[in-house]
C-alpha positions as CSV (number, residue, x, y, z in Angstrom):
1,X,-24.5,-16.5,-105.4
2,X,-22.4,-17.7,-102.7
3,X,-21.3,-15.4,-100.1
4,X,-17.5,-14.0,-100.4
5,X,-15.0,-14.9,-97.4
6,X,-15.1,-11.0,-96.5
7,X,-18.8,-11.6,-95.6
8,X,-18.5,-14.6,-93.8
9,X,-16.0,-13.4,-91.6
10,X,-17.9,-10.3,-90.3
11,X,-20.7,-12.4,-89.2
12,X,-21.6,-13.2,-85.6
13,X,-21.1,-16.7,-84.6
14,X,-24.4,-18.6,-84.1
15,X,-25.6,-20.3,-81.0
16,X,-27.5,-23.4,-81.1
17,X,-30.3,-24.2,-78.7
18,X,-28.3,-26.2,-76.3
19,X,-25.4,-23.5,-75.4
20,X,-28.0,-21.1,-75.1
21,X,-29.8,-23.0,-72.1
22,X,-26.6,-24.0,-70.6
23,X,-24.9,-20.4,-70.6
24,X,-28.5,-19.8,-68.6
25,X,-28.6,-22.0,-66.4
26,X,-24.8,-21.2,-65.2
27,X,-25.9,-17.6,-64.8
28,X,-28.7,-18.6,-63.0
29,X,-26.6,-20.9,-60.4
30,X,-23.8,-18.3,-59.9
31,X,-26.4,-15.6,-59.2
32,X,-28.1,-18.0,-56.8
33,X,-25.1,-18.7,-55.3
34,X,-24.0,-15.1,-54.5
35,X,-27.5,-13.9,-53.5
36,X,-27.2,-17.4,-50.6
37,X,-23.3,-15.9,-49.5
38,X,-24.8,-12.5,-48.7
39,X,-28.1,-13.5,-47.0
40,X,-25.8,-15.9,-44.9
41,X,-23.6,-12.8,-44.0
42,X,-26.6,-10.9,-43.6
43,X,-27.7,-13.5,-40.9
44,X,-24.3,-13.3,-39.0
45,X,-23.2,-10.9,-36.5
46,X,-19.8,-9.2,-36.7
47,X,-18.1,-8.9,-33.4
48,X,-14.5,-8.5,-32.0
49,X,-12.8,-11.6,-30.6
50,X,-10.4,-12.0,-28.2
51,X,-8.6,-14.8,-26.2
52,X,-9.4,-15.8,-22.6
53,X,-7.1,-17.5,-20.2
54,X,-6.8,-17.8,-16.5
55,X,-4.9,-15.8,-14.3
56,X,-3.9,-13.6,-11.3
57,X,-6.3,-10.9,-10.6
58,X,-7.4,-9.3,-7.3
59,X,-9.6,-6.8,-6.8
60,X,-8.2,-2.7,-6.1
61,X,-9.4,-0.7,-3.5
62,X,-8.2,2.8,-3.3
63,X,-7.5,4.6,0.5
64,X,-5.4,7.5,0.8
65,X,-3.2,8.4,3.9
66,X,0.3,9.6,5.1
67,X,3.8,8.1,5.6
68,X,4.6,8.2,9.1
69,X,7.8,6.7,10.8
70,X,7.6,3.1,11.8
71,X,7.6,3.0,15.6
72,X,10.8,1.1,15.4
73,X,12.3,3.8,13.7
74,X,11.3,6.6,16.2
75,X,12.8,7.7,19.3
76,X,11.2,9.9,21.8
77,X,13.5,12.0,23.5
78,X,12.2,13.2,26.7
79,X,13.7,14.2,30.8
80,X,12.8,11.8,33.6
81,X,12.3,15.0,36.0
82,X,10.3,18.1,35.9
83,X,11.6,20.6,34.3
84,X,11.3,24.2,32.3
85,X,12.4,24.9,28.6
86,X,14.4,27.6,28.1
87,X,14.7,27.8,24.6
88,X,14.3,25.1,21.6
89,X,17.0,24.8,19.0
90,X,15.2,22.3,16.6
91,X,12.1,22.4,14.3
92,X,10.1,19.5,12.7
93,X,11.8,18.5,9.2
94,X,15.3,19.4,10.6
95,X,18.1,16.8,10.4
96,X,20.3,16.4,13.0
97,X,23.6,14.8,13.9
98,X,24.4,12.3,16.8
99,X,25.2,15.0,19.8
100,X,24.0,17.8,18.1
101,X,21.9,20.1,20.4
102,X,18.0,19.9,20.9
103,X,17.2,21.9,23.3
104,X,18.1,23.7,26.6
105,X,16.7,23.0,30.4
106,X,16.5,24.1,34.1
107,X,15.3,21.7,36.1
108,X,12.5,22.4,38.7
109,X,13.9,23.2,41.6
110,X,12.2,20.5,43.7
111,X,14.5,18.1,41.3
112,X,17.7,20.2,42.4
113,X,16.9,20.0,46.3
114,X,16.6,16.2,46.3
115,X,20.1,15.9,44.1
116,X,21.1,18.9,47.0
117,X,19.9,16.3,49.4
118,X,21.2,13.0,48.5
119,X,24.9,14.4,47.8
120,X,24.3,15.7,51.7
121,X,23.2,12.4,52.5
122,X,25.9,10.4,50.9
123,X,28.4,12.9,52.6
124,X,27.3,12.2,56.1
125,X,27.1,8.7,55.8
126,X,30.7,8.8,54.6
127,X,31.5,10.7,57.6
128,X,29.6,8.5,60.3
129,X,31.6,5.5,58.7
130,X,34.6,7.0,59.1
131,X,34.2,8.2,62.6
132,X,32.7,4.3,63.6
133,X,35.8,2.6,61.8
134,X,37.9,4.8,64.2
135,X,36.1,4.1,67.2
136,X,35.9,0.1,66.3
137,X,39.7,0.1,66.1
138,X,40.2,1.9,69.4
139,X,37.5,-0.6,70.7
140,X,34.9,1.6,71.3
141,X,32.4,0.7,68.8
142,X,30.8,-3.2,68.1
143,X,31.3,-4.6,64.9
144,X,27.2,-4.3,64.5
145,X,28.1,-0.4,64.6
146,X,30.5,-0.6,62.3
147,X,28.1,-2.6,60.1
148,X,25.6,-0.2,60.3
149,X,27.4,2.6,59.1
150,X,28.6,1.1,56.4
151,X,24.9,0.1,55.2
152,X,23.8,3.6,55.9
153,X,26.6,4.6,53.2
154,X,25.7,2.3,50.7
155,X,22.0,2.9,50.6
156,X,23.4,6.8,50.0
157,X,25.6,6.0,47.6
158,X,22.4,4.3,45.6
159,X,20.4,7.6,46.3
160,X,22.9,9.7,45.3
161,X,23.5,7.5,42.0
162,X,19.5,7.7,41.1
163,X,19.4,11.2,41.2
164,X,22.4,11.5,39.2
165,X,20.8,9.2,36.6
166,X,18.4,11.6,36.2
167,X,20.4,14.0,34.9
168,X,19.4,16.5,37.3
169,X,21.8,19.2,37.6
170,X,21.6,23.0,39.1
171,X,22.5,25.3,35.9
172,X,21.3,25.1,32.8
173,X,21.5,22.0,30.4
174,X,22.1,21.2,27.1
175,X,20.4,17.9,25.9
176,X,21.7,16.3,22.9
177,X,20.4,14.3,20.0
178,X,20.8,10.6,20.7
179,X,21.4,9.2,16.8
180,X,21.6,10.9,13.6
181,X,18.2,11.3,12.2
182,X,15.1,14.0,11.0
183,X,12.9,15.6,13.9
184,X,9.8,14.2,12.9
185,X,7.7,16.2,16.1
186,X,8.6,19.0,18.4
187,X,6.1,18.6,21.4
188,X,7.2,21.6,23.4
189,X,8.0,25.3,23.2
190,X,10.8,27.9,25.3
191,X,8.9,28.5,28.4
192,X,7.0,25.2,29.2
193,X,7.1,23.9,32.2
194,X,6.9,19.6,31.4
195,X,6.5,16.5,33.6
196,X,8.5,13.7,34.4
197,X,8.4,11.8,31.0
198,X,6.5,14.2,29.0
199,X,7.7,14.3,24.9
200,X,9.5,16.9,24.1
201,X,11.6,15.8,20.7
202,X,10.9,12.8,18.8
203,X,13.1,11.6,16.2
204,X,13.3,9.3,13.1
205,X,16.5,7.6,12.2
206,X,18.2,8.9,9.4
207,X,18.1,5.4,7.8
208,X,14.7,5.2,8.3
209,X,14.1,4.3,4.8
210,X,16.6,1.7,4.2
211,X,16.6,0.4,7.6
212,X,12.7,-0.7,7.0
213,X,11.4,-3.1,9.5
214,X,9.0,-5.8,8.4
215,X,5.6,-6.2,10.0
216,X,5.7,-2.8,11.7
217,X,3.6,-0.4,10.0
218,X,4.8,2.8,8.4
219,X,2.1,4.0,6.5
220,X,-1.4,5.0,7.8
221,X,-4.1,4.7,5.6
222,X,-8.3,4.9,5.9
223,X,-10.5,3.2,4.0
224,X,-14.8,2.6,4.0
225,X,-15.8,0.9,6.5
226,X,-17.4,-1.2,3.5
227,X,-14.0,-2.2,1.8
228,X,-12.2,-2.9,5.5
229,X,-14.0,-5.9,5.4
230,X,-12.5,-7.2,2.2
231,X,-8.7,-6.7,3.7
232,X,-6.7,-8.9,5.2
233,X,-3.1,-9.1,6.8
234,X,-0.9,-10.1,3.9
235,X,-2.6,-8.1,1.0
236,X,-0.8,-6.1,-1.7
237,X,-0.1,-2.2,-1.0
238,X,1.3,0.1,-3.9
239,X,2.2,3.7,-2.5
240,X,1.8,6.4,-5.0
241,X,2.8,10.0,-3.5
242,X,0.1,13.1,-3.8
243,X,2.5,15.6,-4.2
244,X,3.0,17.7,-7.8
245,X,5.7,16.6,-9.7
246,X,6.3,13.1,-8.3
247,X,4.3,11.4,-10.8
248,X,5.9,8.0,-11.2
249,X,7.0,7.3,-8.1
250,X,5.9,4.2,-6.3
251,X,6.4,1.8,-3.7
252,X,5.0,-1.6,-2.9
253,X,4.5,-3.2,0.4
254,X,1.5,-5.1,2.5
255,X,-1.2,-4.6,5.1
256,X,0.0,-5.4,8.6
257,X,-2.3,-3.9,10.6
258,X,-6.8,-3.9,9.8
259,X,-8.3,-1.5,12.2
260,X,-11.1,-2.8,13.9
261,X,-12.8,0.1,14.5
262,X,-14.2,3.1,12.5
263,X,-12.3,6.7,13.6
264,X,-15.0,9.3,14.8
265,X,-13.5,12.1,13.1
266,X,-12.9,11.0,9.5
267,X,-15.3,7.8,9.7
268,X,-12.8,5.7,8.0
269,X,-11.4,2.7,9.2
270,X,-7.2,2.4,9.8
271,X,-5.2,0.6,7.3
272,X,-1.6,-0.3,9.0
273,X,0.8,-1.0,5.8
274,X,4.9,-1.4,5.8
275,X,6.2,-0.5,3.1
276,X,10.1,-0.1,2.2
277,X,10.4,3.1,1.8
278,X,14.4,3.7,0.5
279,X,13.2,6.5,-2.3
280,X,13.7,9.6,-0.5
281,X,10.2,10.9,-2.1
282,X,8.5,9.3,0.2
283,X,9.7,10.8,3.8
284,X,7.6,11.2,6.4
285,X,4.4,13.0,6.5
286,X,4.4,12.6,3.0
287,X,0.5,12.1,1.6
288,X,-0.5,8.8,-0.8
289,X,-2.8,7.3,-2.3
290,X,-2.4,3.0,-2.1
291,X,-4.1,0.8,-4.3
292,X,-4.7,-2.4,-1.8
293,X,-5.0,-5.9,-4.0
294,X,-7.9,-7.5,-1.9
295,X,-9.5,-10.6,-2.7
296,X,-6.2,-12.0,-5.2
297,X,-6.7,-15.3,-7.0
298,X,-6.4,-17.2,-10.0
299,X,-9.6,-17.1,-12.4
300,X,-10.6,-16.4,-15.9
301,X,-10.0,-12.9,-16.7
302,X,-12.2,-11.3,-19.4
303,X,-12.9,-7.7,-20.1
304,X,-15.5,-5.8,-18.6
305,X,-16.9,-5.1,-22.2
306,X,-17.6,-9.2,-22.1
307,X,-19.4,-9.4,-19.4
308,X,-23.5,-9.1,-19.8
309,X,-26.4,-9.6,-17.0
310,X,-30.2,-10.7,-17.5
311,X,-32.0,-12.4,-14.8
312,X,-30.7,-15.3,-14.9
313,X,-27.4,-13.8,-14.1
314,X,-24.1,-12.7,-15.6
315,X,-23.0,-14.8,-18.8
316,X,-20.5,-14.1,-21.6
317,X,-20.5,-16.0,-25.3
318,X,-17.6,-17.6,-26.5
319,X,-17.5,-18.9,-30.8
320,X,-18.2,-22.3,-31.3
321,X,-15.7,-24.0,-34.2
322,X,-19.0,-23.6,-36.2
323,X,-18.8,-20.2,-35.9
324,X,-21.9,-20.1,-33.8
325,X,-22.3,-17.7,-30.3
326,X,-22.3,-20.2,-27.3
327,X,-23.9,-18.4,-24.0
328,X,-21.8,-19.2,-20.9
329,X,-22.8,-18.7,-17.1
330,X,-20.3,-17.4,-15.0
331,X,-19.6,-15.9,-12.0
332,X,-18.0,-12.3,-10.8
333,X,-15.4,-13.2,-8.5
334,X,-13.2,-10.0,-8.5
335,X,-13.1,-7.1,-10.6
336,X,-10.9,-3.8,-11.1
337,X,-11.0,-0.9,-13.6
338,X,-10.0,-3.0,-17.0
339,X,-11.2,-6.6,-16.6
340,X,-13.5,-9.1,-14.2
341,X,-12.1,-12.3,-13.0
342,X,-14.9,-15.2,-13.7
343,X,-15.9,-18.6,-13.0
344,X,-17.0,-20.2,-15.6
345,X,-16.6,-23.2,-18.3
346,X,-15.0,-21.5,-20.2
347,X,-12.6,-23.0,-23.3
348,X,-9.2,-21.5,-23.6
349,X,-9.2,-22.8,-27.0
350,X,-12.5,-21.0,-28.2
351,X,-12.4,-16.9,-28.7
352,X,-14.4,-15.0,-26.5
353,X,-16.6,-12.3,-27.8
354,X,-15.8,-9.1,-26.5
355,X,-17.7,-6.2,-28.6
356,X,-21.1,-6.9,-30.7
357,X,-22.2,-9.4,-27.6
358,X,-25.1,-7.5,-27.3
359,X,-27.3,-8.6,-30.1
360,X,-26.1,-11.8,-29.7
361,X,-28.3,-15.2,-28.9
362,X,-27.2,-18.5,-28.1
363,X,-26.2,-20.4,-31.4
364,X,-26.5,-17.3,-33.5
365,X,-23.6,-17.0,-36.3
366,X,-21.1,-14.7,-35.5
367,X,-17.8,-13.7,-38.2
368,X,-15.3,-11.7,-36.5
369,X,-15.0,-7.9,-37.4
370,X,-11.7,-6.9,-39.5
371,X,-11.9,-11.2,-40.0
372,X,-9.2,-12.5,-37.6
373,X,-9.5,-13.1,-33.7
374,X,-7.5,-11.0,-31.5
């Protein structure tokens, strides 16, 4: 009995020989195929990528110090005879006006007497000259006379003129600032008894700031003897004050002066900077910390993290268009907190491997982590 359409459409279709051993041998290739892909991942190393390219670096050393007034800026005020201080009306920090009072002096009085003497002096000789000029007319003197007591005025007068310069006078006197500006120093206290030339006041102008003057130095800083070496004239200086609550602030100049000494008390070696110095958070006596750029040129700049050493020296690996590590000498010619600046042939074109380096050999395939270079 022949079977029913019902039946025959309920069975299973049948396979022949020959599908059989193709469906096989398909399973058999793809399975190959995949088990290849992962033992060639297996094989690589991931590792983060990024691109390398030549640039300005330098590199930082740190020195701390204190803004001072540049010399250019400051005026000593001080009396060219001795003298006593009767009372100071200043203090350091205080601002002051042109003619404003400083402080108040008598002057020894072995500076009055010779002021006592040459007003005497000049008087006399004005006398005598009088006295010859009448006796010339009635023709009792010589013109050489006459002569003479006119020189012995003159040279009087010019004595009588010095010790006026001096500003020598019997009382009390007042002595006056000479510009507007800040006290920066008070050398002297009521009572003192001071030289000829001794500082009493000195004094910054008040547009000390904005009236910068290049090449003289402003800012003193010390550094290791170590690092002196490394500075030169001309290098970067970036001010940053040490002071609470002036985070932010900054203010860039360059090294003028390289001490060439170390200091016996703080073993440092001087750092003379000038810096422009407008921002009124940085007036004088104000402590910073600098960041000198020593050392400043163009090379390849690669992160530290890049950077490996063995014995025969430091080396980075860069990815081959094959996707294989190339190893690649270089040489540290700079370096600073984030990155190293290297010699090297390196390719701007080929990624440089920056994490994952470490179990890395030469020609070793690499994929890059996440996929894509950075």
């Amino acid at each position: 009995m022949l079977p029913t359409a019902d039946v025959m459409q309920s069975r299973p279709p049948i396979l022949n020989a020959a599908c059989v051993t193709a469906l096989c041998v398909t399973l058999f290739l793809t399975g190959a195929s995949a088990t290849r892909a992962h033992a060639d991942e297996a094989a690589s190393v991931a590792v983060e990528l990024a691109k390398v390219q030549r640039e300005a670096i330098a590199q930082q050393v740190q020195a701390y110090g204190v803004v001072a007034a540049a010399t250019a800026n400051a005026t000593t005020v001080s009396l060219p005879y001795v003298a006593r201080i009767r009372s100071m009306l200043v203090q350091p920090g205080q601002r002051v006006a042109r003619g404003a009072p400083l402080f108040v002096v008598q002057a020894d009085p072995a500076a009055i007497v010779a002021l006592s003497q040459a007003q005497g002096a000049a008087a006399l000789a004005r006398g005598e000259l009088a006295r010859t000029t009448a006796l010339y007319r009635d023709g009792l003197a010589t013109q050489s006379q006459l002569a003479a007591a006119q020189k012995a005025l003159d040279d009087a007068q010019q004595a009588l003129a010095a010790q006026q310069a001096l500003g020598v006078s019997a009382g009390a006197s007042t002595i006056a600032a000479p510009l507007d500006g800040v006290v920066a120093q008070v050398s002297a206290t009521s009572g003192d008894q001071l030289q000829a030339g001794a500082s009493i006041v000195q004094l910054v102008a008040a547009n000390a700031g904005t009236g910068h003057v290049p090449n003289v130095p402003n800012v003193t800083l010390g550094v290791e003897p170590g690092d002196a070496l490394s500075i030169h004239n001309g290098d970067r200086v970036e001010l940053h004050p040490l002071a609470a609550g002036l985070d932010g602030a900054a203010a860039r100049g360059s090294v003028v002066l390289v001490g060439a000494s170390v200091d016996a008390q703080s073993q440092l070696v001087d750092i003379g900077a000038s810096v422009p110095l407008a921002d009124a958070r940085f007036m004088p006596g104000t402590r910073v910390r600098a960041d000198i750029a020593t050392r400043a040129g163009n090379w390849w700049v690669v992160p530290r993290t890049a950077v490996l050493r063995d014995a025969q020296g430091a080396y980075v690996f860069q990815v081959t268009p094959a996707g294989k590590a190339q190893r690649i000498a270089v040489t540290i010619r700079v370096e600073n907190d984030r990155a190293y600046g290297v010699d090297g042939s390196l390719d701007a074109a080929r990624p440089l491997v920056v994490s994952g380096n470490y179990e890395l050999t030469d020609g070793m395939p690499v994929r890059p982590a996440g996929g894509v270079a950075r």
